[in-house]
N, C-alpha and C positions, 0 to 999 in steps of 0.2 A: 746598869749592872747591879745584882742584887746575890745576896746570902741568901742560904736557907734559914725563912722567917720560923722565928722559935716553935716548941713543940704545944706553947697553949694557946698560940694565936689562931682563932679560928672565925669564919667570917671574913675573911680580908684576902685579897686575892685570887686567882684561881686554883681549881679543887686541882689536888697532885692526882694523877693517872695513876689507875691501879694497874701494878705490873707483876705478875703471878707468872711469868714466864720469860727468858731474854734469848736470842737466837744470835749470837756473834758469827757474823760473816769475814772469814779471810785470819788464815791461823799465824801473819808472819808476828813479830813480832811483838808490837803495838798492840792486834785485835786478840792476841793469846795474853800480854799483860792483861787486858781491859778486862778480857771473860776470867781471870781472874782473880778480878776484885771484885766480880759479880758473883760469883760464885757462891761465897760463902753469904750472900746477900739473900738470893733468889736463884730459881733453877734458872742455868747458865747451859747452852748449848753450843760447842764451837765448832763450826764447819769447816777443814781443808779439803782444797782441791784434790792435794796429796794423801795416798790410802796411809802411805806408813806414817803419813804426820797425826793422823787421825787414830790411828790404831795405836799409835806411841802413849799421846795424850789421853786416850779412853785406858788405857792399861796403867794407866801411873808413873809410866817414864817419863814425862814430862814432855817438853816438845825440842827434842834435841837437834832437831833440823836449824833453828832458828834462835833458842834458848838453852841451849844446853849449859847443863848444870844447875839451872832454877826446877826447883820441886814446885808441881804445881797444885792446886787445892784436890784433895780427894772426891769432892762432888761435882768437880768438872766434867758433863758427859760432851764427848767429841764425836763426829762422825765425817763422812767424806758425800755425803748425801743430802745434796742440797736441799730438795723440797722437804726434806723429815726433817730439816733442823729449823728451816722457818714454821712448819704446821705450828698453828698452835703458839706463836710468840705473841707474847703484848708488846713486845720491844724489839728492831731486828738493828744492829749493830754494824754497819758492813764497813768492814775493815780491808780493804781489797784494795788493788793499785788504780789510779786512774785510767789507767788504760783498759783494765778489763774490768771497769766500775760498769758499766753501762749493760753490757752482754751478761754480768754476773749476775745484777738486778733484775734484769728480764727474764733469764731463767729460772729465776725463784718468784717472779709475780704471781702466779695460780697461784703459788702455796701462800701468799701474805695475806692477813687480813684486811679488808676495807676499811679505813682508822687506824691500822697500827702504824708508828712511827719509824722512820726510818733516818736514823742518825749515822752522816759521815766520817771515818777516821781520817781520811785522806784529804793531803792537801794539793791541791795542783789543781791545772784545768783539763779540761777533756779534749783532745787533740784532734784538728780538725772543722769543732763548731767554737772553742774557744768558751764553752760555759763549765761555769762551778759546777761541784758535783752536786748539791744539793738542788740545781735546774735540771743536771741530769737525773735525778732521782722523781721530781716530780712530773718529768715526760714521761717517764718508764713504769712509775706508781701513781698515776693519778688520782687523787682523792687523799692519800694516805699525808701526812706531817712529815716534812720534811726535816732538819737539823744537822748540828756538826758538833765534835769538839775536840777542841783544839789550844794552840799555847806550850808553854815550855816544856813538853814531855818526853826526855827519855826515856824507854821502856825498859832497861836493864834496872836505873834509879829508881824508877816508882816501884816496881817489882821489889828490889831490894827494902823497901819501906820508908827509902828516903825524904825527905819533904817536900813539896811539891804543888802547885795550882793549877790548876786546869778550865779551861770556858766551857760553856756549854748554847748554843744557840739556837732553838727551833720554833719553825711557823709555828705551832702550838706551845702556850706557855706551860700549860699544865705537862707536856712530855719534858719540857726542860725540869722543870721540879721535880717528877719521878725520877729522870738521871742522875739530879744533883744529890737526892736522896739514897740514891743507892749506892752511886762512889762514895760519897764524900768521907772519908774518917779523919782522924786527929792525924792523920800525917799526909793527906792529900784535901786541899782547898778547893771546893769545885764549886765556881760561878756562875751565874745563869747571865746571858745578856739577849735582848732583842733586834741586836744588830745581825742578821745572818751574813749580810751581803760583807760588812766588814771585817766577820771573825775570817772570812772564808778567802776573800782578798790576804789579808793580813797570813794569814797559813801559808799561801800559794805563793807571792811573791818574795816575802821572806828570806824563799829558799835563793834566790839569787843575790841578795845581801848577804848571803852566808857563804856563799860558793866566792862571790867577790873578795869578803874578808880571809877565807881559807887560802886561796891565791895569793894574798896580801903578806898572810904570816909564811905560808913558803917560799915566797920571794924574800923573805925578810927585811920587809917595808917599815918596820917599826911600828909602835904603839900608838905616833901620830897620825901614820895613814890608817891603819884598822881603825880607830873613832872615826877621820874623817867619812872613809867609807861608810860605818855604819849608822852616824848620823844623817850625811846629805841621801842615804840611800830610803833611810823613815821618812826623808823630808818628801822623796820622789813617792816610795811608797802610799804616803798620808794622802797627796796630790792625788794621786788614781785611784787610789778608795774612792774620796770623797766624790770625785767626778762618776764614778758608776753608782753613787746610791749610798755611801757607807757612813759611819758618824764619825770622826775627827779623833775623839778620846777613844775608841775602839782601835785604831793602832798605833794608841801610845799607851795600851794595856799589852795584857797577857795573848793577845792573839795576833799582834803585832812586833812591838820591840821585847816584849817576853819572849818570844819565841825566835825571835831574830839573836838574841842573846846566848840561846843555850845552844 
């Protein structure tokens, strides 16, 4: 896991992706914070499925369907038009549910570039074949960089300016760099790691250590069963990383017990 190497280090590592374009796929929440904190970065384009989510956001109302009440940056352009929001991205963002990750991707493949990377918001697996989305990205886009990121992120907190770290992990390292370079500010920490299989694991299962411990506090199990759950649940978790591919310290980071935490 690594920082953004300072700004006169040069020569060392791979060259950051130049990114003169971002195409945010899927307006809920989460992919409406992300586009904007790109925004005011780089031209940010956000696509919903939804006309009035789209028409909201391109007018300046914000996206009231899902965030209402948060102003969103003035240079966010929004449309409900799939292929016009990928034309033309260096970067395409898809923030869409797992269920309709797959059908969403395909429908906007003409329009993606050969190279351009494709970075997952979602965590879960794809129901049915049981693969990460980042496998489903690279059946659907192949050639293209696949990636994720992921970790302890409310979207209402980051939005609000809260403090906050975020991972970032993609088959190409120079797309993980351009991302990290384009979130990252003095109140959001974003990491690069080369673990894909574990950041992605670590998102996905998670959410069942979370829904166990949520049960736990409405039963009112006490303080000793929510540890014990959410410790023996990393310990299970850590186990089925490791056995499909993943590195041990990756979820006992931010894409793991971070994210199982918030």
């Amino acid at each position: 896991m690594t920082t953004l190497p300072p700004a006169d280090v040069s020569g060392s590592g791979p060259a950051v992706l130049s990114v003169e374009r971002v195409a945010v796929v899927g307006a809920g929440s989460w992919g409406t914070t992300v586009a904007a904190l790109l925004a005011p970065v780089v031209p940010t384009v956000l696509w919903s499925r939804r006309p009035e989510v789209a028409a909201d956001v391109a007018a300046g109302r914000g996206n009231r369907r899902y965030l209402d009440g948060y102003d969103l940056p003035a240079g966010l352009e929004a449309t409900d038009d799939l292929l016009a929001a990928v034309d033309g991205a260096d970067l395409v963002v898809a923030g869409v549910p797992t269920h309709g990750f797959r059908s969403t991707l395909g429908a906007a493949a003409s329009a993606i570039g050969v190279g351009v990377p494709v970075v997952s918001l979602a965590k879960g697996f794809e129901q049915g074949t049981g693969l990460r989305m980042t496998q489903v990205a690279a059946e659907v886009l192949p050639g293209r960089p696949v990636g994720v990121l992921t970790g302890p992120n409310l979207a209402r907190e980051i939005l609000e300016g809260r403090a906050a770290a975020t991972v970032v992990a993609t088959t190409e390292p120079s797309a993980s760099l351009a991302f990290q370079e384009l979130l990252a500010s003095d109140r959001l920490r974003v990491y690069t790691n080369d673990d894909l299989v574990g950041c992605e694991i670590g998102g996905a299962v998670k959410n069942v250590i979370a829904l166990a411990a949520g049960m736990a506090e409405g039963l009112d199990a006490g303080d000793n069963a929510r540890a014990a759950l959410i410790t023996r649940g990393l310990a299970e978790m850590t186990r089925l990383g490791v056995a499909l591919g993943a590195d041990l310290p990756t979820l006992a980071g931010l894409a793991g017990l971070g994210d199982a935490l918030a």
